[in-house]
DSSP file (Angstrom, degrees, kcal/mol; ACC not computed):
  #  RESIDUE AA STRUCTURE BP1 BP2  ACC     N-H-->O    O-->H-N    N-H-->O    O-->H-N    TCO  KAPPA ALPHA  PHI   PSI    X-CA   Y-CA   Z-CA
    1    1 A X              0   0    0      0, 0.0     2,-0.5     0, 0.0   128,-0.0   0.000 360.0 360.0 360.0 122.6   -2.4  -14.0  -27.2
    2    2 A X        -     0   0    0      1,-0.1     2,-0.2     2,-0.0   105,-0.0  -0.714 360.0-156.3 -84.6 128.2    1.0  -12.5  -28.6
    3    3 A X        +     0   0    0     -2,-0.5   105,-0.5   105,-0.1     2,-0.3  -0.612  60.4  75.0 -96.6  73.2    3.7  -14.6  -27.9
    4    4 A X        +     0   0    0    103,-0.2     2,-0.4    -2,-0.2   103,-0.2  -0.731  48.4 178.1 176.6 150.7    6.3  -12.2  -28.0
    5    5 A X  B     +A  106   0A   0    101,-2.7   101,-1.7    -2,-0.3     2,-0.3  -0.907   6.4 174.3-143.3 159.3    7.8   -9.4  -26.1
    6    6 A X        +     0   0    0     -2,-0.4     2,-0.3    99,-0.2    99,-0.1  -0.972   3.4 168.9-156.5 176.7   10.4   -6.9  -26.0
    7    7 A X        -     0   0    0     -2,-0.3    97,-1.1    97,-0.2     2,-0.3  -0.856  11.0-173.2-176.4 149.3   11.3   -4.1  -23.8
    8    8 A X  E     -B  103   0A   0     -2,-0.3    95,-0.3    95,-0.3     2,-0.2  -0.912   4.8-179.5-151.0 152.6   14.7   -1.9  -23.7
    9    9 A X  E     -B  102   0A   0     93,-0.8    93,-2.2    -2,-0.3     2,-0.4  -0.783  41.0 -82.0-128.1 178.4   16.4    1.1  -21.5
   10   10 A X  E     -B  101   0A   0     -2,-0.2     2,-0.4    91,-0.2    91,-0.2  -0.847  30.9-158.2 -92.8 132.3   19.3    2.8  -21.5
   11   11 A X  E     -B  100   0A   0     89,-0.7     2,-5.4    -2,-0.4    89,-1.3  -0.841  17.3-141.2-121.0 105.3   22.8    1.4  -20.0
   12   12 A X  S    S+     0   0    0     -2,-0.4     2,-0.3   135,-0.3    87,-0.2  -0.254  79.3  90.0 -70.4  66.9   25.7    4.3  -18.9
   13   13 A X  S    S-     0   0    0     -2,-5.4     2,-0.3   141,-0.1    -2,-0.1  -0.937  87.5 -88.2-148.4 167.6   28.1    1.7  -20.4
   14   14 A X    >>  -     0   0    0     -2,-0.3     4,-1.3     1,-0.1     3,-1.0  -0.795  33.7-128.5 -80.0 137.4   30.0    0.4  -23.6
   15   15 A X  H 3> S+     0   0    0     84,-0.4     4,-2.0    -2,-0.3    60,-0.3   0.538 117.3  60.3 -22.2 -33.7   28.2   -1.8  -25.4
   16   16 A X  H 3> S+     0   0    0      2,-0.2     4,-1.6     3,-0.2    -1,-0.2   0.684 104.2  53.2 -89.8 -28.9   31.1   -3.8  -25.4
   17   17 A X  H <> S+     0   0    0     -3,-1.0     4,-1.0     2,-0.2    -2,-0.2   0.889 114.1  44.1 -42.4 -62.1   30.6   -3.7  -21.2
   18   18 A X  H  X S+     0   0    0     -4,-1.3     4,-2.5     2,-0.2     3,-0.4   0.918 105.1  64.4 -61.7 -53.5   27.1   -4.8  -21.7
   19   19 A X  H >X S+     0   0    0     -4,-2.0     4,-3.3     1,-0.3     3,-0.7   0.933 109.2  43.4 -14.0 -79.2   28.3   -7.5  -24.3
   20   20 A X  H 3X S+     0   0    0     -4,-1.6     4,-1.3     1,-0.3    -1,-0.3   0.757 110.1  45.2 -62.1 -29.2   30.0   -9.1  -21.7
   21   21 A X  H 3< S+     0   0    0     -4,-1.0    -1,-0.3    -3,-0.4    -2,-0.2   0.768 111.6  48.1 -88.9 -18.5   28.4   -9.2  -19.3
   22   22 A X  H << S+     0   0    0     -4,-2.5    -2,-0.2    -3,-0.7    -3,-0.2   0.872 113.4  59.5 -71.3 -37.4   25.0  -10.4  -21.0
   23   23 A X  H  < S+     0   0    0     -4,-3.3     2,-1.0    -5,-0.4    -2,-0.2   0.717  81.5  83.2 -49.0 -34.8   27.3  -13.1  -22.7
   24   24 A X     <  -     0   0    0     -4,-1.3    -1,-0.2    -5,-0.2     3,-0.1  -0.710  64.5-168.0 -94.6 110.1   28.4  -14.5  -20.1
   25   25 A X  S >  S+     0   0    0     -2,-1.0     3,-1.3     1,-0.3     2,-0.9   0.630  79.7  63.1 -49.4 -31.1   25.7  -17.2  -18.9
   26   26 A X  T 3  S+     0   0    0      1,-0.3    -1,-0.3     2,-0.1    13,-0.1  -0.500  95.7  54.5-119.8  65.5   27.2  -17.9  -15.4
   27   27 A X  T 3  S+     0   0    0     -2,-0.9     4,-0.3    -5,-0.1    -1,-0.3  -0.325  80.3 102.0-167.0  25.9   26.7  -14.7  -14.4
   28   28 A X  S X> S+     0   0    0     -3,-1.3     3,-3.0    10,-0.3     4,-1.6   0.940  81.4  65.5 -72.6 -73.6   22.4  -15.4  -15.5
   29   29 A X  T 34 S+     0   0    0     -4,-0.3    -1,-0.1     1,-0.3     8,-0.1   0.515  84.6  65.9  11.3 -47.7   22.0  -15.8  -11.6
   30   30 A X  T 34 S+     0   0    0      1,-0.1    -1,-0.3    -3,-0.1    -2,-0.1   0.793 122.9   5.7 -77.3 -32.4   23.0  -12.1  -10.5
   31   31 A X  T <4 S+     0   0    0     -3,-3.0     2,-0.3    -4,-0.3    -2,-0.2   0.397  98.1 105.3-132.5  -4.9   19.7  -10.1  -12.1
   32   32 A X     <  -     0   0    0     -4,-1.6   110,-0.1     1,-0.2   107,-0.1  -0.685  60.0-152.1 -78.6 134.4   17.2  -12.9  -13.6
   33   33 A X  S    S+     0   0    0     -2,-0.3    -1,-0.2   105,-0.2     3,-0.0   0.659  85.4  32.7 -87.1   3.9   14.8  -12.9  -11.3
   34   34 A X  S    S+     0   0    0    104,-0.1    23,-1.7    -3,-0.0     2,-0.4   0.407 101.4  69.7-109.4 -28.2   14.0  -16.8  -12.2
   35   35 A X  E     -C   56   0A   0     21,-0.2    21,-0.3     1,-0.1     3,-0.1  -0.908  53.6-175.1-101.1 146.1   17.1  -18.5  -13.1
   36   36 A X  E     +     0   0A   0     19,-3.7     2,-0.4    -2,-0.4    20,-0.2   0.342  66.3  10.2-114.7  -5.1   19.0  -18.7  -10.0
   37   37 A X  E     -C   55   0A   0     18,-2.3    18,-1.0    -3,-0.2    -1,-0.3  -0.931  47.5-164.4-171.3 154.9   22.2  -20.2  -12.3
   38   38 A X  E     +C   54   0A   0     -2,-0.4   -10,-0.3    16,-0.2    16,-0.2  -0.705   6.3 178.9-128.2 100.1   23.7  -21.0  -15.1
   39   39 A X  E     -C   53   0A   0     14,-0.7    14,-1.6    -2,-0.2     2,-0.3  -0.584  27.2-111.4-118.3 177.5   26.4  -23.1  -16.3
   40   40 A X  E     -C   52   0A   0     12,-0.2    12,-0.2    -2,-0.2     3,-0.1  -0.739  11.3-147.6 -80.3 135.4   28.5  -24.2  -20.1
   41   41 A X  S    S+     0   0    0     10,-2.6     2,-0.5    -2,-0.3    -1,-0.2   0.892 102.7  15.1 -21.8 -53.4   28.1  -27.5  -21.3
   42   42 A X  S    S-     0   0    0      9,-0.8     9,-0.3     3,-0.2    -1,-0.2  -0.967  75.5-165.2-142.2 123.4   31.6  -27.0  -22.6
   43   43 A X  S    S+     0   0    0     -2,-0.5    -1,-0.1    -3,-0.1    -2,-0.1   0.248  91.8  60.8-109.6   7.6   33.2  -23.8  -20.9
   44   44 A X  S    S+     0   0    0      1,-0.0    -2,-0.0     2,-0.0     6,-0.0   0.837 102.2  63.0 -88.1 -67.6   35.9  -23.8  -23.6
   45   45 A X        +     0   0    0      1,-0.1    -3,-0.2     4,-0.0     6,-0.2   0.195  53.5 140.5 -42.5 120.6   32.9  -23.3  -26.1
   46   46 A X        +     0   0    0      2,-0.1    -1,-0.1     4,-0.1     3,-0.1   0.525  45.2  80.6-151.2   4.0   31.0  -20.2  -25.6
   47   47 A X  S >  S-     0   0    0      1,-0.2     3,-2.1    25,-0.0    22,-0.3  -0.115  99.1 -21.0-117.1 174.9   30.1  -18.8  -29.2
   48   48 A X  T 3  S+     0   0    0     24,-0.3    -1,-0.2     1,-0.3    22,-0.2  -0.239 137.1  14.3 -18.9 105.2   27.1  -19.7  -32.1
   49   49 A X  T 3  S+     0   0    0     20,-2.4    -1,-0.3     1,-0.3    21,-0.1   0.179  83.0 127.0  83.5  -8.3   26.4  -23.4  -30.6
   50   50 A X    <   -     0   0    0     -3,-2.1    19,-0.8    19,-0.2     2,-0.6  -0.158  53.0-130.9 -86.8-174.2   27.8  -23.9  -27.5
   51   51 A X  E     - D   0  68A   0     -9,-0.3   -10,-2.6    17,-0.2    -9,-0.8  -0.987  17.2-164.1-147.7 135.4   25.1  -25.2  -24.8
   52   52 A X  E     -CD  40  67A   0     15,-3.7    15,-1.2    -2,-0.6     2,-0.5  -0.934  12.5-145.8-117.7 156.3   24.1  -24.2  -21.6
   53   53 A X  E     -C   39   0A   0    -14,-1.6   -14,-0.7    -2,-0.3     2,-0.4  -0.966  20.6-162.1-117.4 120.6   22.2  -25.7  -18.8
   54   54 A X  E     -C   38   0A   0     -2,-0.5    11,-1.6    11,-0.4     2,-0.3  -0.935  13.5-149.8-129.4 146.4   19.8  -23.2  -16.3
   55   55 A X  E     -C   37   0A   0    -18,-1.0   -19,-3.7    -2,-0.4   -18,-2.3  -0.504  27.2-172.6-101.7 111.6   18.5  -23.9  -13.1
   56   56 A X  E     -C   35   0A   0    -21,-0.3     7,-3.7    -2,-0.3     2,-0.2  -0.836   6.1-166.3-124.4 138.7   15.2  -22.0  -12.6
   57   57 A X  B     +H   62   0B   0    -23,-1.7     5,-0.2    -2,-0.3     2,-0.1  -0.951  15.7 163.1-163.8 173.5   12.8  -21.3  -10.0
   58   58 A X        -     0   0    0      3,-2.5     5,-0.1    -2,-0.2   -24,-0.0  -0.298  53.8 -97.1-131.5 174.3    9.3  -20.0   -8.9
   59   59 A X  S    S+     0   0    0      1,-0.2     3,-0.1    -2,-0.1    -2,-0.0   0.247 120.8  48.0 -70.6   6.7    7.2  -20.3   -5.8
   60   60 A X  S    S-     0   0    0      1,-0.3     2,-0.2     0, 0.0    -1,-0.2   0.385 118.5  -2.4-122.8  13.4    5.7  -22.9   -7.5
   61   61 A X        -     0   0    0      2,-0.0    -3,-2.5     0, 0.0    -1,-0.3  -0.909  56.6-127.4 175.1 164.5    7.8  -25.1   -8.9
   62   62 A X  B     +H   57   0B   0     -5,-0.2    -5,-0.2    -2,-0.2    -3,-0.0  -0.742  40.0 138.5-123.1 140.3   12.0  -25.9   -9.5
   63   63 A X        -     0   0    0     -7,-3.7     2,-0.1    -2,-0.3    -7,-0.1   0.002  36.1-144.0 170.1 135.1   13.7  -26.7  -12.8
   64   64 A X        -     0   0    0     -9,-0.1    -9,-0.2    -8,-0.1     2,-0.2  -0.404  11.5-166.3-106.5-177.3   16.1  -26.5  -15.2
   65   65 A X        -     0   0    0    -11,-1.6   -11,-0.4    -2,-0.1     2,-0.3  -0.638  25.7-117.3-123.0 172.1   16.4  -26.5  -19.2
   66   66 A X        -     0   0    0    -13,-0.2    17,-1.1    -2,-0.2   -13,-0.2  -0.907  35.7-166.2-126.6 111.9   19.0  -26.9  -21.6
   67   67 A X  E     -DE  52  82A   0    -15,-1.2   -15,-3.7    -2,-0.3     2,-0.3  -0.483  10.6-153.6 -98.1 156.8   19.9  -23.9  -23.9
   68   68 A X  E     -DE  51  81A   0     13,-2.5    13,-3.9   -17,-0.2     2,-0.6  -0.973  20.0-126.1-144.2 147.9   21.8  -22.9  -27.2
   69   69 A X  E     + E   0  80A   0    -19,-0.8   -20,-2.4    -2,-0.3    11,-0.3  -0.430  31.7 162.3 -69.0 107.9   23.3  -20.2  -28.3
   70   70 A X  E    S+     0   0A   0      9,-0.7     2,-0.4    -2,-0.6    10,-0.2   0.982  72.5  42.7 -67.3 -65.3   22.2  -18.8  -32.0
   71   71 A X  E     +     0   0A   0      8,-0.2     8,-1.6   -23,-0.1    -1,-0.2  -0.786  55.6 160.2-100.4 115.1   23.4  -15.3  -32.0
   72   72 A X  E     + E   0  78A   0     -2,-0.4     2,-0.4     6,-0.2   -24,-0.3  -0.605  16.0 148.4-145.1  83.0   26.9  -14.5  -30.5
   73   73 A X  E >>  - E   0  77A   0      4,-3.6     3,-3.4    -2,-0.2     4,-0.6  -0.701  49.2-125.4-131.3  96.3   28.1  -10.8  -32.0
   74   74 A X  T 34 S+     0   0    0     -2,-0.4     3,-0.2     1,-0.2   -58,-0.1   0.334  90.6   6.5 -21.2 127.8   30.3   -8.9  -29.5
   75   75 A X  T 34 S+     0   0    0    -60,-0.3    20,-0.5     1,-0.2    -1,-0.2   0.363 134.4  42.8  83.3 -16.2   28.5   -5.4  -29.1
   76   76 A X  T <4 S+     0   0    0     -3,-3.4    17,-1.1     1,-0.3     2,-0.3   0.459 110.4   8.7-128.4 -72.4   25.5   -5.8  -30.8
   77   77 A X  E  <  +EF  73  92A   0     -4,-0.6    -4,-3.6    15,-0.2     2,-0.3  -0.820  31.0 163.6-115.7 129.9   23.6   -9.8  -30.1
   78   78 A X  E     +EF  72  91A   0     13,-1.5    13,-4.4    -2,-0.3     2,-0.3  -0.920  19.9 159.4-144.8 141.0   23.6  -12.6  -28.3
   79   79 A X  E     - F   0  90A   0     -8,-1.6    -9,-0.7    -2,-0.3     2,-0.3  -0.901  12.8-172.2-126.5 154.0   20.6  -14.8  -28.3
   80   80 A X  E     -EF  69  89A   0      9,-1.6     9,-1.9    -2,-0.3     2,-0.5  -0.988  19.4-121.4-161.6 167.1   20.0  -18.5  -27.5
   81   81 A X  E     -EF  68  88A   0    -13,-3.9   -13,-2.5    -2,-0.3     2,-0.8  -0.797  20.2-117.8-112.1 146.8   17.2  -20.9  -27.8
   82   82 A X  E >>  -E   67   0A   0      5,-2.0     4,-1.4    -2,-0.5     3,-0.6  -0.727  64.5 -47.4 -76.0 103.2   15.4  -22.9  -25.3
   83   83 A X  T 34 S-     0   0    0    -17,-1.1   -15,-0.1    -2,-0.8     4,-0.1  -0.745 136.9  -4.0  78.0-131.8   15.3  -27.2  -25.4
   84   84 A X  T 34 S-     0   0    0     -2,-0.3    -1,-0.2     1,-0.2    -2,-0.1   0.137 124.3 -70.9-105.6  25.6   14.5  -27.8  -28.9
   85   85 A X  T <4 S+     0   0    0     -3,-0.6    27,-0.5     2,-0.1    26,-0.2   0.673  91.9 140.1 102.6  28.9   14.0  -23.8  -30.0
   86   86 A X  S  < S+     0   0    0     -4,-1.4    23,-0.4    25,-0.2     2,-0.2   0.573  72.7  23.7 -75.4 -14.0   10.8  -24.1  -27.9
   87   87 A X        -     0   0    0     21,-0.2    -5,-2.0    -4,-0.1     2,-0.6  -0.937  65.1-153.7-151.5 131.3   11.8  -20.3  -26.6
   88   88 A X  E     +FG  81 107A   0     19,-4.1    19,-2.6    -2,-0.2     2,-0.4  -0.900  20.1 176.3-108.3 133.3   14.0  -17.5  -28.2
   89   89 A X  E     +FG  80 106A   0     -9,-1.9    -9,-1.6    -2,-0.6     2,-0.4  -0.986  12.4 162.7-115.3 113.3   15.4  -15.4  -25.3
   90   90 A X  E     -FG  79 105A   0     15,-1.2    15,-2.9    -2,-0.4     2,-0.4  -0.962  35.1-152.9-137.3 170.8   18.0  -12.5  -26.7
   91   91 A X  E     -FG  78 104A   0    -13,-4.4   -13,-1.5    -2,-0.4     2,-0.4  -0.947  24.1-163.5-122.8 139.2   19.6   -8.9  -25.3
   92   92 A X  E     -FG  77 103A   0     11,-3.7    11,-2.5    -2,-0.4     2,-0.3  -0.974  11.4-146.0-130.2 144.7   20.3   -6.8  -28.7
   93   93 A X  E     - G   0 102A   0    -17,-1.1     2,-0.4    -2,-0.4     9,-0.2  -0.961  19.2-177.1-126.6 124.3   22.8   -3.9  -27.9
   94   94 A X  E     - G   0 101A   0      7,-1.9     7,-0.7    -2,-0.3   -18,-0.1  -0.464  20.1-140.5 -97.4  58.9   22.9   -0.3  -29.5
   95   95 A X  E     + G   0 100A   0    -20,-0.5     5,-0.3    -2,-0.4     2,-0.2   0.181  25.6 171.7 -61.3 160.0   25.2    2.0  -28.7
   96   96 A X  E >   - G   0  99A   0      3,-2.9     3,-0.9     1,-0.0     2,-0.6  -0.564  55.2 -54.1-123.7 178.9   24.2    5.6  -28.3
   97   97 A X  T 3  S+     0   0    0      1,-0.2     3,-0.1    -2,-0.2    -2,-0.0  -0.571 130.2   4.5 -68.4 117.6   26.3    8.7  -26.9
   98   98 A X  T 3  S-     0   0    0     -2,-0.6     2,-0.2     1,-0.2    -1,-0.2   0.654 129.8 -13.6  71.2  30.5   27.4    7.4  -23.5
   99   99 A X  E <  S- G   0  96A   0     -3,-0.9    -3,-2.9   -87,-0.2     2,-0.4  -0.960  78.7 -58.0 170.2-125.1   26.2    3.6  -23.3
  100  100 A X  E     -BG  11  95A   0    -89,-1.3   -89,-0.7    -5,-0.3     2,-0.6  -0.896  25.4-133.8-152.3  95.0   24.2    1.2  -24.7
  101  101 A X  E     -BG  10  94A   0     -7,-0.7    -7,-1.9    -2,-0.4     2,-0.4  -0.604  29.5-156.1 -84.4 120.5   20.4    0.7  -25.4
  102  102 A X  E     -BG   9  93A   0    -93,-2.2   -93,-0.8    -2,-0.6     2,-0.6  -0.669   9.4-170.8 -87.2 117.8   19.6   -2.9  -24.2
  103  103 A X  E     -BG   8  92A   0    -11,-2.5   -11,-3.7    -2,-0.4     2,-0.3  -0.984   5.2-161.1-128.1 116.6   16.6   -4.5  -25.8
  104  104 A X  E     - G   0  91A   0    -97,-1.1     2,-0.2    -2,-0.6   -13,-0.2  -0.957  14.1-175.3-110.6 134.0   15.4   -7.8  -24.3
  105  105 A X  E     - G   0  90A   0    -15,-2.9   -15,-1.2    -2,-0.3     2,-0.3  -0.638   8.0-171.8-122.3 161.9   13.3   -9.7  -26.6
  106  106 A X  E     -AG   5  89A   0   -101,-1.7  -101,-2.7    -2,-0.2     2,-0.5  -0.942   4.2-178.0-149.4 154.8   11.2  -13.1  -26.2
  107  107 A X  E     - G   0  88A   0    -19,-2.6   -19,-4.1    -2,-0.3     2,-0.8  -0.987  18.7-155.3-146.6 127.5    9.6  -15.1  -28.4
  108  108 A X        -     0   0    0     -2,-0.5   -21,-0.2  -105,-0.5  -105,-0.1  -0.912  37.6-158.9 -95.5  99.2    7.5  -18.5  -27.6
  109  109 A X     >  -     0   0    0     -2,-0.8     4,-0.7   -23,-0.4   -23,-0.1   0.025  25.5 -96.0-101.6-173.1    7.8  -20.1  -31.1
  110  110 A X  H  > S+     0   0    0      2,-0.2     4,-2.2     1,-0.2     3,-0.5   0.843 123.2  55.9 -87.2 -24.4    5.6  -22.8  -32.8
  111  111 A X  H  > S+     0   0    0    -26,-0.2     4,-6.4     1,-0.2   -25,-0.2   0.999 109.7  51.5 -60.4 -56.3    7.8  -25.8  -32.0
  112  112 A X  H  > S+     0   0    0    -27,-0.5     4,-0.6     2,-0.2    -2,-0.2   0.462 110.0  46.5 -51.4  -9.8    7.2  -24.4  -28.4
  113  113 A X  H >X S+     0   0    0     -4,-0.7     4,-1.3    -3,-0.5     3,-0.5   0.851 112.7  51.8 -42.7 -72.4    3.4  -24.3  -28.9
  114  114 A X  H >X S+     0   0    0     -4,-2.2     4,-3.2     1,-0.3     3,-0.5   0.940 109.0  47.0 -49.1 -46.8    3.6  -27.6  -30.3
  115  115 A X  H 3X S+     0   0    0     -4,-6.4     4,-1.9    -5,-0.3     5,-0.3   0.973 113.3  53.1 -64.7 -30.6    5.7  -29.1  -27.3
  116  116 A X  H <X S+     0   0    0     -4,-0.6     4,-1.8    -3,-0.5    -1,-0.3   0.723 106.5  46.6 -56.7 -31.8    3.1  -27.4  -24.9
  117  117 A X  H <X S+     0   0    0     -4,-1.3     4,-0.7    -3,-0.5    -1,-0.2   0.819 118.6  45.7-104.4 -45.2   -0.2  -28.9  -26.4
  118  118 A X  H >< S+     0   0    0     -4,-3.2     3,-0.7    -5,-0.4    -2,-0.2   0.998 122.2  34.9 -64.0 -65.3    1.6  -32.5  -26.4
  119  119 A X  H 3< S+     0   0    0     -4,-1.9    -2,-0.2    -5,-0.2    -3,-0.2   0.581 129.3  36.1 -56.0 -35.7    3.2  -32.2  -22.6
  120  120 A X  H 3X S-     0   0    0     -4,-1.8     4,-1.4    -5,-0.3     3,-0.4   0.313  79.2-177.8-100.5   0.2    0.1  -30.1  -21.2
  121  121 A X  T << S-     0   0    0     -3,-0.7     2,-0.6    -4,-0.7    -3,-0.0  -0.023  76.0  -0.6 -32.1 149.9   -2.9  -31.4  -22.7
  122  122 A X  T >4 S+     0   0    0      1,-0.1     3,-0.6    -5,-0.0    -1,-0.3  -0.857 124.9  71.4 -54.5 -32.0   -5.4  -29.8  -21.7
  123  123 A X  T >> S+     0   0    0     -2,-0.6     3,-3.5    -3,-0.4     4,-0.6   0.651  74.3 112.5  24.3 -67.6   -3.7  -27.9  -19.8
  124  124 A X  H >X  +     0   0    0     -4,-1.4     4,-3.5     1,-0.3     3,-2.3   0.401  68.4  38.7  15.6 -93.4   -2.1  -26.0  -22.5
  125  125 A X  H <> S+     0   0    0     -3,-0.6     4,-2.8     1,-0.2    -1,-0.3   0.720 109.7  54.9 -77.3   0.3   -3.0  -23.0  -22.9
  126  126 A X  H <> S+     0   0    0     -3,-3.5     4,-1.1    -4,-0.2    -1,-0.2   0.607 113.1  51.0 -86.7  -9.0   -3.2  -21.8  -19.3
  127  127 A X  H <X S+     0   0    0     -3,-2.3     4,-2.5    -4,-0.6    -2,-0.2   0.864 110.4  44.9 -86.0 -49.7    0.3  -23.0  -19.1
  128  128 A X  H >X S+     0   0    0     -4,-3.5     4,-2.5     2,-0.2     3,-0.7   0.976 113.1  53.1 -31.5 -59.8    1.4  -21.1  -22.2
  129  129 A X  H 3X S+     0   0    0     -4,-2.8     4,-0.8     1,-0.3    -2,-0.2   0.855 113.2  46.6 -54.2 -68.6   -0.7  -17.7  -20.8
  130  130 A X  H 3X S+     0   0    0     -4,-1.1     4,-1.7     2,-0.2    -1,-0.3   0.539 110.3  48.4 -75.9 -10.9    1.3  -18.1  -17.5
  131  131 A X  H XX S+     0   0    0     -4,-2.5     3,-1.7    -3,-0.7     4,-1.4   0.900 116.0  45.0 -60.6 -82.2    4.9  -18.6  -19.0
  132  132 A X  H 3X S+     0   0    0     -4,-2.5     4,-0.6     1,-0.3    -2,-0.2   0.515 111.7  54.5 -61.6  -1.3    4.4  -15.7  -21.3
  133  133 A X  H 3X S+     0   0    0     -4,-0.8     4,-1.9    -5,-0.2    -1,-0.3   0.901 110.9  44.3 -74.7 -46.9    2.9  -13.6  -18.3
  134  134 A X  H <<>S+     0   0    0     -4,-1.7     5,-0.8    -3,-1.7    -2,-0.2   0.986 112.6  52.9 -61.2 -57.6    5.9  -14.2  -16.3
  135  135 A X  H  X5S+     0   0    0     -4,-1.4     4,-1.6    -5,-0.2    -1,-0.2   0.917 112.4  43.5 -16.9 -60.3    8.3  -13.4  -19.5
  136  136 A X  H  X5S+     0   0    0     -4,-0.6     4,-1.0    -5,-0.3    -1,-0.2   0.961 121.4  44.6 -71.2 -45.2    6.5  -10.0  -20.0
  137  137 A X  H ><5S+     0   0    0     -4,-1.9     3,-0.7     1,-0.2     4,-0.3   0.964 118.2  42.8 -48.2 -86.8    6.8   -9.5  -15.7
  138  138 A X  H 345S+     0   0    0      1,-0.2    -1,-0.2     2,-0.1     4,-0.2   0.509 100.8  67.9 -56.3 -12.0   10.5  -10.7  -15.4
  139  139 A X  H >X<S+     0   0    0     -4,-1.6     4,-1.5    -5,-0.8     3,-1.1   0.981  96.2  52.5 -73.5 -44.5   12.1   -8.9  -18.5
  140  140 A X  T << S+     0   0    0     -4,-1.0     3,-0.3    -3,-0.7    -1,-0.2   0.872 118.6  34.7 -67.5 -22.8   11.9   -5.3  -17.2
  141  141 A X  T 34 S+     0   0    0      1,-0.3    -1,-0.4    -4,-0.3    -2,-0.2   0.213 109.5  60.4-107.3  17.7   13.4   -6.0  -14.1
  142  142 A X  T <> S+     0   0    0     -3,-1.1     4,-0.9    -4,-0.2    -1,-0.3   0.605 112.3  43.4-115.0 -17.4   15.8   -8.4  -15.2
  143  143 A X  H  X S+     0   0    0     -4,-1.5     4,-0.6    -3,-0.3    -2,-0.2   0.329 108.1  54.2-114.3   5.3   17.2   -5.6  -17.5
  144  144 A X  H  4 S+     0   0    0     -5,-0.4    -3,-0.1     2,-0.2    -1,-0.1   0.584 110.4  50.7-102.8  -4.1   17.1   -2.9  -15.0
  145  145 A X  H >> S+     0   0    0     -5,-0.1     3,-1.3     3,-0.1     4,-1.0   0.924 115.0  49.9 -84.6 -55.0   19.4   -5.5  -12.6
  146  146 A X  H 3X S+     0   0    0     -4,-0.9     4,-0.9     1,-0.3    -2,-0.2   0.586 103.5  44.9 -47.2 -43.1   21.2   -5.6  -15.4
  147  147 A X  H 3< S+     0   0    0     -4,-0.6  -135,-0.3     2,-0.1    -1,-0.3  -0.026 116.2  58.1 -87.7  16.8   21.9   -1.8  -16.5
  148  148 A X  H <> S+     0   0    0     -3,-1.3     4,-0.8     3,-0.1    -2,-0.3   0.603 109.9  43.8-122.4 -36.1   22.7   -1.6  -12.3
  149  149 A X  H  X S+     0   0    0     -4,-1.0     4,-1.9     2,-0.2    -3,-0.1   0.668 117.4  42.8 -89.2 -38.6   25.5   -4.3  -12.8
  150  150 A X  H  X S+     0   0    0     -4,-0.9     4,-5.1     2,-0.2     5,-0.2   0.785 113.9  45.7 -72.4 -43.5   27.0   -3.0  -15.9
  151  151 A X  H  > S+     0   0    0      2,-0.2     4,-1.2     3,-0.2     5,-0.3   0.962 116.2  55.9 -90.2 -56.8   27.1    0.7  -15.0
  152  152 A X  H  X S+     0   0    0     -4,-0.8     4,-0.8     1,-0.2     5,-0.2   0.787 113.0  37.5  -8.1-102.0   28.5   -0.9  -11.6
  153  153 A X  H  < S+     0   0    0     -4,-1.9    -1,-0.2     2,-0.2    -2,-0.2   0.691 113.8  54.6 -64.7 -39.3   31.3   -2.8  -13.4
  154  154 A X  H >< S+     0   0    0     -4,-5.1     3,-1.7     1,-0.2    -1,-0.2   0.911 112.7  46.3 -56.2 -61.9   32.1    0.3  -16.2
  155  155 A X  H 3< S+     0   0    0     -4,-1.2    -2,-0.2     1,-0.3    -1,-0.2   0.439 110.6  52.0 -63.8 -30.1   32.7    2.9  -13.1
  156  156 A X  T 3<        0   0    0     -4,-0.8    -1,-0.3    -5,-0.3    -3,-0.2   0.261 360.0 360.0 -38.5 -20.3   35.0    0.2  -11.1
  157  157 A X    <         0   0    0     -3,-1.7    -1,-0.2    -5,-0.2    -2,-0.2   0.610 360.0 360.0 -85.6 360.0   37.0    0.0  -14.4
């Protein structure tokens, strides 16, 4: 099973439009179609380290994690990792002539293998398959909410 995905469109926005608005975590709420919120640990702190907590749900189940941020470079990346780097979630930004090509990537790593196989025995890997189904499911429409919110926000400017 590949654990990893990516997907991207095109955004009629600045990069630096999409920047913000993917950066800012408590504003996860508005297009994910699974986290319903997000807020910072430490709202002065928002860069490489800062920590977030979000509040996820399904029809099957409630919950939230605690994330941090790796990657924080206005205009081009921000990435952050789930619980103990058990999931790498990031938006990488390109601008092009007249916006911004959004690539949203995810990646189920081997520490996150590992915690699964401990926490789900046996279980495992039918919990793995159905994380990384929803992943592959939610990304395209979580970045077309997203290129609707942005293009929104530039034209309003």
């Amino acid at each position: 099973m590949e654990l990893t995905h990516r997907t991207s469109l095109d955004v009629d926005a600045p990069a630096q439009t999409v920047y913000a608005l993917v950066s800012d975590v408590t504003r996860t709420g508005e297009w994910s179609p699974t986290c319903r919120s997000c807020e910072w640990d430490d709202p002065a702190q928002q860069g490489v380290g800062a920590q977030f907590s979000g509040h996820n749900e399904t029809t099957e189940r409630r919950w939230s994690t605690r994330s941090t941020v790796v990657a924080a470079v206005p205009g081009r990346e921000f990435a952050w990792e789930v619980g103990q780097g058990y999931v790498r979630w990031a938006y990488l930004l390109t601008p092009r002539e007249g916006g911004t090509e959004l690539t949203h990537t995810w990646e189920f790593t081997d520490a996150g293998q590992r915690y699964f196989e401990q926490t789900y025995r046996p279980d495992a890997p039918a919990q793995i398959a159905q994380r990384t189904a929803a992943a592959r499911e939610d990304m395209p429409r979580t970045l077309a909410a997203i290129r609707d919110i942005a293009e929104r926000d530039h034209a309003d400017r």
